[in-house]
Structures are given as C-alpha cells and as structure tokens.
N, C-alpha and C positions, 0 to 999 in steps of 0.2 A: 906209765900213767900220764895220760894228758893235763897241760896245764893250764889250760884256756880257760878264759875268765869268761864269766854267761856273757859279757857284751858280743865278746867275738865269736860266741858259737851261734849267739842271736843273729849278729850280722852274716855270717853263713849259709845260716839257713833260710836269711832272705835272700840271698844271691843264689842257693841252689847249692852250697859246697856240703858234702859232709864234714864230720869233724877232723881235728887233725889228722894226718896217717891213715887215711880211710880214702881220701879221691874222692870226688864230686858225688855229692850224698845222692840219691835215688829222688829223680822229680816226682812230686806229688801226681796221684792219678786225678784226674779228669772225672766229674759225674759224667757218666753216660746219660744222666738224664737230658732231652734237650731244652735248652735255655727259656727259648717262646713257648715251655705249655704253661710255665706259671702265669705268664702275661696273656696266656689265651684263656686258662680258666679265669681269670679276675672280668675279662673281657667277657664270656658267657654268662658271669654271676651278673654283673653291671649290666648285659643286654634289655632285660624288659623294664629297667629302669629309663635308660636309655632311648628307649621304642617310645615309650610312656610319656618321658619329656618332649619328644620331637612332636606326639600327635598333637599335646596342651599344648604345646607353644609356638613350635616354628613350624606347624600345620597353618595354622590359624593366621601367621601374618604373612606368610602365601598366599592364603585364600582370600587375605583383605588387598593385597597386591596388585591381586590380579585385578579385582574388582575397581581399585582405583582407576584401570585402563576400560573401564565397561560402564553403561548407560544402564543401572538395574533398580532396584528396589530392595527393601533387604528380604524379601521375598522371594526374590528369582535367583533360581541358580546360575551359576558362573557361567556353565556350558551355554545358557538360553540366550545370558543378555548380548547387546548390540558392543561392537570395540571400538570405542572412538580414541583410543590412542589418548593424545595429550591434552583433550577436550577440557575433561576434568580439571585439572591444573589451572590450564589458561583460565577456566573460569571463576575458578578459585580465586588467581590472582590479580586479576580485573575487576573480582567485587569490592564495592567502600564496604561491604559489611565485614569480609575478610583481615581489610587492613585496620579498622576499627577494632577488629580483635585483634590483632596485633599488637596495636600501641595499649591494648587493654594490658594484654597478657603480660608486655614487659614491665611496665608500671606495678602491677600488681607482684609479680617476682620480684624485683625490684625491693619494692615495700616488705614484702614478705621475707624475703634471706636478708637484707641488712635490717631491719625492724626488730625480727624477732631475736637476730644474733645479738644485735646491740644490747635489749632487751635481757636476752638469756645470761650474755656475757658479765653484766652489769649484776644480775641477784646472784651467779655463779661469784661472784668474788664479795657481797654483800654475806652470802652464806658463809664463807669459811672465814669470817670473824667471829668472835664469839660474841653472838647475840644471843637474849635469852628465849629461851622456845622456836630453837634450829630445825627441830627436825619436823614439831609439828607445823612452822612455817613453811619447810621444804615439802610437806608432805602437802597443803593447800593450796601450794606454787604448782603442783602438777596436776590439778582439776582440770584444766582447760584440756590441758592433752588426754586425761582419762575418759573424761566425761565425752560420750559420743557426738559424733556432730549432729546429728538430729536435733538434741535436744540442746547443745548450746544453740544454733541458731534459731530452734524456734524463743526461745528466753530472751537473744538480741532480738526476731520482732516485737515479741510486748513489749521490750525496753523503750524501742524509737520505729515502731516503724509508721505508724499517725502520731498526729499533732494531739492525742487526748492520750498518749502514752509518757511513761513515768520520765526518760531522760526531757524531750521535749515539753513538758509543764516547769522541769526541774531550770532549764537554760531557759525559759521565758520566764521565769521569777526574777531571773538577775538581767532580765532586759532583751534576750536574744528572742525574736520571737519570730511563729510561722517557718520553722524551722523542721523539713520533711524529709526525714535522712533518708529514706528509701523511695521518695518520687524523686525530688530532686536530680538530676545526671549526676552532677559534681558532687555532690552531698554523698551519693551512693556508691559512689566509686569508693570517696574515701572510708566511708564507712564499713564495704568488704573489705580495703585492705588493714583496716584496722583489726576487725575481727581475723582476717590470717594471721595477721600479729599477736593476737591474743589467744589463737587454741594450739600457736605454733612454738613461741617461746620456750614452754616446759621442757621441749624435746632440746630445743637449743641450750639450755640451762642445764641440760643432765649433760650434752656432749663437754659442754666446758666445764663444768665440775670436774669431770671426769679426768680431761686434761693439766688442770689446775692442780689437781690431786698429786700429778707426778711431778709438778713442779717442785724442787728443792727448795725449803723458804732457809737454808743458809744462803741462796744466792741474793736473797731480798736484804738479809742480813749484811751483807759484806757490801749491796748497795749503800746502803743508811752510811754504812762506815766510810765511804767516799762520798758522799754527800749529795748523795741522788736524792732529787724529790720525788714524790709520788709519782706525778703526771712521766717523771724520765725514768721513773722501774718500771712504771706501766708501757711505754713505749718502747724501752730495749731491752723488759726482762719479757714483761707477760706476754706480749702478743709473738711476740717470736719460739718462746717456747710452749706458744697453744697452736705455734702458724701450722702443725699439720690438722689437726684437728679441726681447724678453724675449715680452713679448703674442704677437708672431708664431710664438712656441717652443708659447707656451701653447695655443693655436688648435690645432697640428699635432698635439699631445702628447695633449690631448683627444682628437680624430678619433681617432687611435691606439690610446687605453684604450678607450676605447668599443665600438670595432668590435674589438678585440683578441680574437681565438678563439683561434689555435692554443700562442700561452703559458698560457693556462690550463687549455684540453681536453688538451695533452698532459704538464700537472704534474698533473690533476688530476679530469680530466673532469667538473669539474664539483663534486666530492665533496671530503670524505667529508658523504652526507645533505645534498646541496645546497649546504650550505657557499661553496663556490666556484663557485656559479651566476651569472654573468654574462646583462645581456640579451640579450645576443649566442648566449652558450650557449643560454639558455633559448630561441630562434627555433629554433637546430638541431636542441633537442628536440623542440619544438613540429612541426615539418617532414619530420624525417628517423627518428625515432623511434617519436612517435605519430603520424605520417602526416598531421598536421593543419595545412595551407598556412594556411589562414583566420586563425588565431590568431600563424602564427609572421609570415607580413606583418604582421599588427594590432602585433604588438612592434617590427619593424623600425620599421613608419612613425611610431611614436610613439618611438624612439630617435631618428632622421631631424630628428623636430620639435625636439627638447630640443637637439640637437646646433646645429641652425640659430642656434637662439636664442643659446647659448652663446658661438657662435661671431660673433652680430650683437654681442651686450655686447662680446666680446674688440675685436672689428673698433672699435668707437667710440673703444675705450681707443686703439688704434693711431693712431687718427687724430688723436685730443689732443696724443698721443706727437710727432707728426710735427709737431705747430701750437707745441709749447711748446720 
C-alpha cells in the first residue's frame, strides 16, 4: 500500500510521474480539436460587427481625408474634384481667421476644463458634508448638465443678450451700465465660457464625487491627529488620491471644448466679428457656408492631431497616477 501524502501525488502528476511503483504515469491526451477554430468562430461571430464599425467610422474619415487633399464642395464626389495636394492646409494656416480660432479655442478649453473642475471639485466636497437637503441639492446641481443645450442657451439669451434683458437691467441698477454681453467681443467671449462652465460642471462634480467616494476619511482622520490643516489635507490627501480621476475628467473635458459646436453657434454663432469663432465653428463655415470641403477637413484633421496629442500627455499623467 502506498504511503504518499496528496502533496506528493499532486506534485506528480504535475511533473507527469505516476504514482509510487508505477513509472512515469501516462501523458494526458491532447484534444484533437484544433486550437484556432474557437478563435475563428468568435472571429465570424464578431465579423458584421466589425464590417458595421469600419463602414460608420473609418469609412467616413477616409472619405474626409481624402477630401482634405481636393478643391470640392460637399457636393462633389471625391473621384470628380480637382487635388491640390497641400493647398488646403497652407490656406488654412495663413488665414487671421484660422488663428483667431485658435486663440479662441484654447481660451475657451482652458476656461472650460479648469472652470468647471474647479467648480465641480469644490460642490463635490461641499456635498459629502452633512448639509441638510444633500440629495435634493445634488439633484438641482445636475440641471445644467440634464437639461439640453438648446434650451439652456436659448434661457442665457433672454437672460443678457440686449440691454432691455433681465441680467443687464439687473448690473445697471448697481451702476454698471450699457453693458452688451453678446455684441460686445470681450464681453462675449467671456460670456460663452462662462456658460461652458456652467452646463459643464455637473459632469465634473459627479466624476469627483465619484472619486471622493473612495477616499478613506480614516486618512483625513489620522491627518487631524498630526496636525494637518485643511488647506495641507487638501493638498496632500485630496488631490492626489483624486489625481487619476482628475486627468481622466481632464482628457473628457478637452474632447468636449474642442469639438463643442452647438454651445457656442447657438449663444453666438460665432460673433459678434468672429469673436467667438471656434475651430469647430470655423470647419462649419469653412463646409456649409462657403461651400469649401477641402479647408474645413484640413481644420478638423489638424484639431484631430492636437487633440491626440493632448490627450497621449493626459494618458501618461494617468498612468504615473496609477504607479504612485
């Protein structure tokens, strides 16, 4: 009778041996099945998914591509129009209108990702005190983001966009007066990125809730007991154990300002005199106004590239975030 304890029969028959007094146990057979057809049916199941994603997506920024290198209308086909190579581009980036949008666009992201973080981060930590009517406050905190942009921006023009509307009556009572937030350049600048700041927070205030949430408050706890103030638990407890969060808000937030059209075409279309030309706007002029495909791709794909990049720095910080 064998006296082998289960460890060493275990270890056996992961080596291949049979048991004592028996010689090298008998190898396990092999499926005959072969290995790649599970990985081929998964692959046949997944194909018209697959077909389906390339035609919606990377159909379409091929066909914008190409157009970028062509003289067309959004009218003409690709095969018809003329190829002027890098025409587009250069013209692009030769116009004041173009770099106008530019300094638009980063101003406003700018305003937009620190604004609304600041913003969101700040009712995110205002909320998980116990104040009374949390949730119905939390629940009013996220109108902006609910409520569609159509209708918050047409609400901001009654609010201010003439001098016989309610905020402008309101600041010329305490003396500010003639005051034209939507003629105005300066005026209307700040006034869409105020409004970004204001239908954008919500979202920012749920990603930091969110993060907050996993914070341990024994660590806030055991600050107090060393004699941390606010301002130094906020600075070496909170923000580092929201830092990945925080980056992942900022990635999202960007995308957002960037590609962001209909908060500003419908505060502002753009105006007054450019002002609040976006490169987002300036493609739709570029496309739908003056008819010109060639220049309004040549903006997108060079939005496209800056955004990538932005977004490869953010992605690094993320992953620091994640290592430390």
């Amino acid at each position: 009778m064998s006296t082998d304890t289960l460890p060493d029969r275990l270890e056996r028959a992961r080596r291949g041996v049979g048991v004592a007094g028996q010689g090298p146990g008998t190898p396990r057979s092999r499926s005959t099945t072969p290995l790649g057809r599970a990985g081929l049916t998964l692959v046949l199941f997944a194909l018209p998914s697959l077909i389906l994603l390339v035609l919606l997506n990377l159909f379409p920024v091929i066909y914008a591509f190409v157009q970028s290198f062509q003289n067309g209308t959004p009218s003409t086909v690709p095969t018809e129009a003329p190829f002027v190579g890098l025409s587009n581009y250069t013209t692009v980036l030769t116009s004041p209108e173009f770099w106008g949008a530019v300094g638009f666009t980063v101003a406003f992201t700018i305003v937009g990702v620190f604004g609304s973080w600041a913003v969101g981060l700040a009712l995110a930590l205002l909320l998980r005190t116990k104040i009374p009517g949390n949730t119905v406050f939390k629940v009013l905190l996220l109108l902006p983001w609910i409520v569609p942009v159509v209708v918050s921006a047409t609400s901001w023009n009654w609010l201010v966009a003439t001098p016989q509307s309610p905020v402008p009556i309101l600041l010329g009572a305490i003396g500010l007066q003639n005051l034209n937030f939507l003629g105005d350049p300066l005026l209307a600048q700040i006034t869409v990125c105020v409004f970004k700041v204001w239908i954008s927070f919500p979202f920012m205030m749920m990603m930091m809730s969110s993060a907050l949430a996993s914070v341990d408050t024994n660590v806030y706890e055991a600050g107090k007991m060393d004699g941390a103030t606010s301002w130094q638990m906020f600075r070496g407890i909170t923000l580092p154990m929201v830092a990945r969060t925080t980056y992942i808000s900022w990635v999202l937030m960007t995308i957002f300002c960037v590609n962001d059209f209909p908060t500003i075409f419908l505060l502002t279309q753009g105006g007054p005199v450019n002002a609040t030309t976006s490169l987002i706007v300036l493609a739709y002029q570029y496309a739908f106004q003056n008819l010109q495909t060639g220049p309004a791709t040549a903006v997108a794909f060079m939005m496209t590239a800056v955004l990538v990049i932005i977004s490869t720095v953010l992605y690094q910080r993320i992953k620091k975030a994640d290592i430390e």
